[in-house]
PAZAPA-4460 file (N, C-alpha, C; in steps of 0.05 Angstrom, whole numbers, plus 32768, in hexadecimal, padded with zeros to 4 digits):
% residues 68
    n_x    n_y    n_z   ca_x   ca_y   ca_z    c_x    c_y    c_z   seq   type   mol
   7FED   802E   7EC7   7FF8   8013   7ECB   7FF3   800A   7EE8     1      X     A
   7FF4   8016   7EFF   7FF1   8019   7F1D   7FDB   8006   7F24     2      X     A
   7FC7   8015   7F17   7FAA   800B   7F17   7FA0   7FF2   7F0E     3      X     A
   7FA8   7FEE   7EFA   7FB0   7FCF   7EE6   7FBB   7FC2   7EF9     4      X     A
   7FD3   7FC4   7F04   7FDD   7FB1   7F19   7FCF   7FAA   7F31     5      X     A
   7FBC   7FC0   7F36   7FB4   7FB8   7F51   7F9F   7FA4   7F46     6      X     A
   7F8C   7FAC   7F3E   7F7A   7F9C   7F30   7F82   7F7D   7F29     7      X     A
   7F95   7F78   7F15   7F9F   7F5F   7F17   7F9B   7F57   7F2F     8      X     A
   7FB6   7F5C   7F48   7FB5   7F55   7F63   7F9E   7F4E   7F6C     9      X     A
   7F8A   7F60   7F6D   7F69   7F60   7F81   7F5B   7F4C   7F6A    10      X     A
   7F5F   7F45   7F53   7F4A   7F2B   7F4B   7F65   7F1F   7F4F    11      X     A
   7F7A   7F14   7F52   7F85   7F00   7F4F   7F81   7EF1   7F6D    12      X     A
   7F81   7EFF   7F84   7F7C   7EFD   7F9C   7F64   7EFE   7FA7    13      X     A
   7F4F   7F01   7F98   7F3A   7F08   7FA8   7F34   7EF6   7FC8    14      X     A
   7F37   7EDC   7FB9   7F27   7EC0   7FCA   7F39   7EBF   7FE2    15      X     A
   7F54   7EC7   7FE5   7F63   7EC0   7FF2   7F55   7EDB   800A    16      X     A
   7F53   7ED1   8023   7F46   7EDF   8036   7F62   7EEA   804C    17      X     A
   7F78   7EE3   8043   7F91   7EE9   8055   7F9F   7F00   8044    18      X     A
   7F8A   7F09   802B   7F9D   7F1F   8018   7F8C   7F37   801B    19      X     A
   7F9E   7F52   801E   7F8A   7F71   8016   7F9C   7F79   800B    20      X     A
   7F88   7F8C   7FFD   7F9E   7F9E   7FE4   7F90   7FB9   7FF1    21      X     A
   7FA2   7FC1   7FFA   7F97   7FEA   8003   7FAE   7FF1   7FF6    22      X     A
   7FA5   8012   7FEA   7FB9   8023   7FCD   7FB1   8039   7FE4    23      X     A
   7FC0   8048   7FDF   7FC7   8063   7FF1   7FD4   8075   7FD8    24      X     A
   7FBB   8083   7FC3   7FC9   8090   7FAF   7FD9   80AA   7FAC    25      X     A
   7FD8   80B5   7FCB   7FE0   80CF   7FCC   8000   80C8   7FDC    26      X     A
   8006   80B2   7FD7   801E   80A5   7FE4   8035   8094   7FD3    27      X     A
   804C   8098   7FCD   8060   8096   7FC3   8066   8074   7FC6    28      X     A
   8079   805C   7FBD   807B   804D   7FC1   8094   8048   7FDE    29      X     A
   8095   8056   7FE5   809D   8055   8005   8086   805F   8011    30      X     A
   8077   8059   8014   8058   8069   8023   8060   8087   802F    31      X     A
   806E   8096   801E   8066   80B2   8020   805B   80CC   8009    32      X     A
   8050   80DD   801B   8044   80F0   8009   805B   80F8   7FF4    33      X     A
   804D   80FB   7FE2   805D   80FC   7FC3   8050   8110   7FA9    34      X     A
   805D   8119   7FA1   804C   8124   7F83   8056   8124   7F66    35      X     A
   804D   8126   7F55   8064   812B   7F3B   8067   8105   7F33    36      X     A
   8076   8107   7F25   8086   80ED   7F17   8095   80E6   7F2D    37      X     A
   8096   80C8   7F32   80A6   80BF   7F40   80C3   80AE   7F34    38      X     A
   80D4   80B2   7F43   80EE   80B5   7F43   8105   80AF   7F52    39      X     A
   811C   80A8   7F50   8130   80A1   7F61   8139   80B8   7F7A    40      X     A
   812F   80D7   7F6E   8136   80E8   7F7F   8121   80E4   7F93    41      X     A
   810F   80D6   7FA0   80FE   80DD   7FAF   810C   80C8   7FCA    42      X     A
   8120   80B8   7FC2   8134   80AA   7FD6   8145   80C1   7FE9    43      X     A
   8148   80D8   7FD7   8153   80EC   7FE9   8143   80FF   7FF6    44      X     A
   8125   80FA   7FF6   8113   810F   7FFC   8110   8101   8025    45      X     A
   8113   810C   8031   8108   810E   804D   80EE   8102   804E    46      X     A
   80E7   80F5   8061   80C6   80F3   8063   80C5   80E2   807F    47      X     A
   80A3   80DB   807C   80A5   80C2   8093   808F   80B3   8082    48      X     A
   808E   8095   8089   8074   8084   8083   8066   8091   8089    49      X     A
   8042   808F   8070   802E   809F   807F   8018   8091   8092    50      X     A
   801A   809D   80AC   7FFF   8092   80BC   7FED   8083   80B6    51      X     A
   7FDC   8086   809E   7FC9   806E   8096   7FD4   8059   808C    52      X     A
   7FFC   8056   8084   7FFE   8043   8079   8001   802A   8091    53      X     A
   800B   803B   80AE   8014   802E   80C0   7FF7   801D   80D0    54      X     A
   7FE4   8028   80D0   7FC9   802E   80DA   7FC3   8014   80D1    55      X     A
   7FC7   8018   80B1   7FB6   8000   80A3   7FC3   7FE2   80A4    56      X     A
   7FE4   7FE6   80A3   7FF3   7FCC   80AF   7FF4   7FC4   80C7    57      X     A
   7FE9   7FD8   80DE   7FE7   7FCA   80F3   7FD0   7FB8   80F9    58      X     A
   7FC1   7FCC   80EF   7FA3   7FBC   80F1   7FA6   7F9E   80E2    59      X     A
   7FB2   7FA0   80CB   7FAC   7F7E   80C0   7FBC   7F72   80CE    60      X     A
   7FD4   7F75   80DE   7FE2   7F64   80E7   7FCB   7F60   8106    61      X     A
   7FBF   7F71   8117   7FB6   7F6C   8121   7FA2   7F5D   8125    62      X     A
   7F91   7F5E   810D   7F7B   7F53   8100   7F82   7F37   80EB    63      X     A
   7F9F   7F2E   80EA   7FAD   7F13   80E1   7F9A   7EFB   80EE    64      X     A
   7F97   7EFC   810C   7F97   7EE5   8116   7F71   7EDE   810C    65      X     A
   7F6A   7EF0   80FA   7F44   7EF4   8101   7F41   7EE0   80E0    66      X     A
   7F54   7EE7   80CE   7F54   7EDC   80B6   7F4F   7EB6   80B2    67      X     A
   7F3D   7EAE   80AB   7F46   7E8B   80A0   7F46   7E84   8089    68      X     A
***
């Protein structure tokens, strides 16, 4: 279903030049490493955001002003 969604997103957006869709599949929906079924218990799991997620939000925000 993941995949389906993104897809929607990336043709629904394509034209719009102010939108990116980056998936980080080895990454949980809090951008951390994850495995198995996901779940409410992973709210109690420790972690940090992962590096490429921060990497890749900095860059578009830095790269905001380049978009028209």
């Amino acid at each position: 279903m993941l995949d389906e969604d993104i897809r929607y997103w990336q043709h629904g957006l394509k034209d719009d030049a102010k939108v990116r869709v980056d998936t980080f599949p080895s990454l949980n929906h809090l951008f951390i490493a994850g495995a198995g079924k996901p779940g409410p218990a992973e709210y109690d799991t420790p972690g940090h955001v992962d590096v490429a997620v921060i990497g890749t939000i900095a860059n578009f925000i830095k790269n905001a002003g380049n978009a028209n």
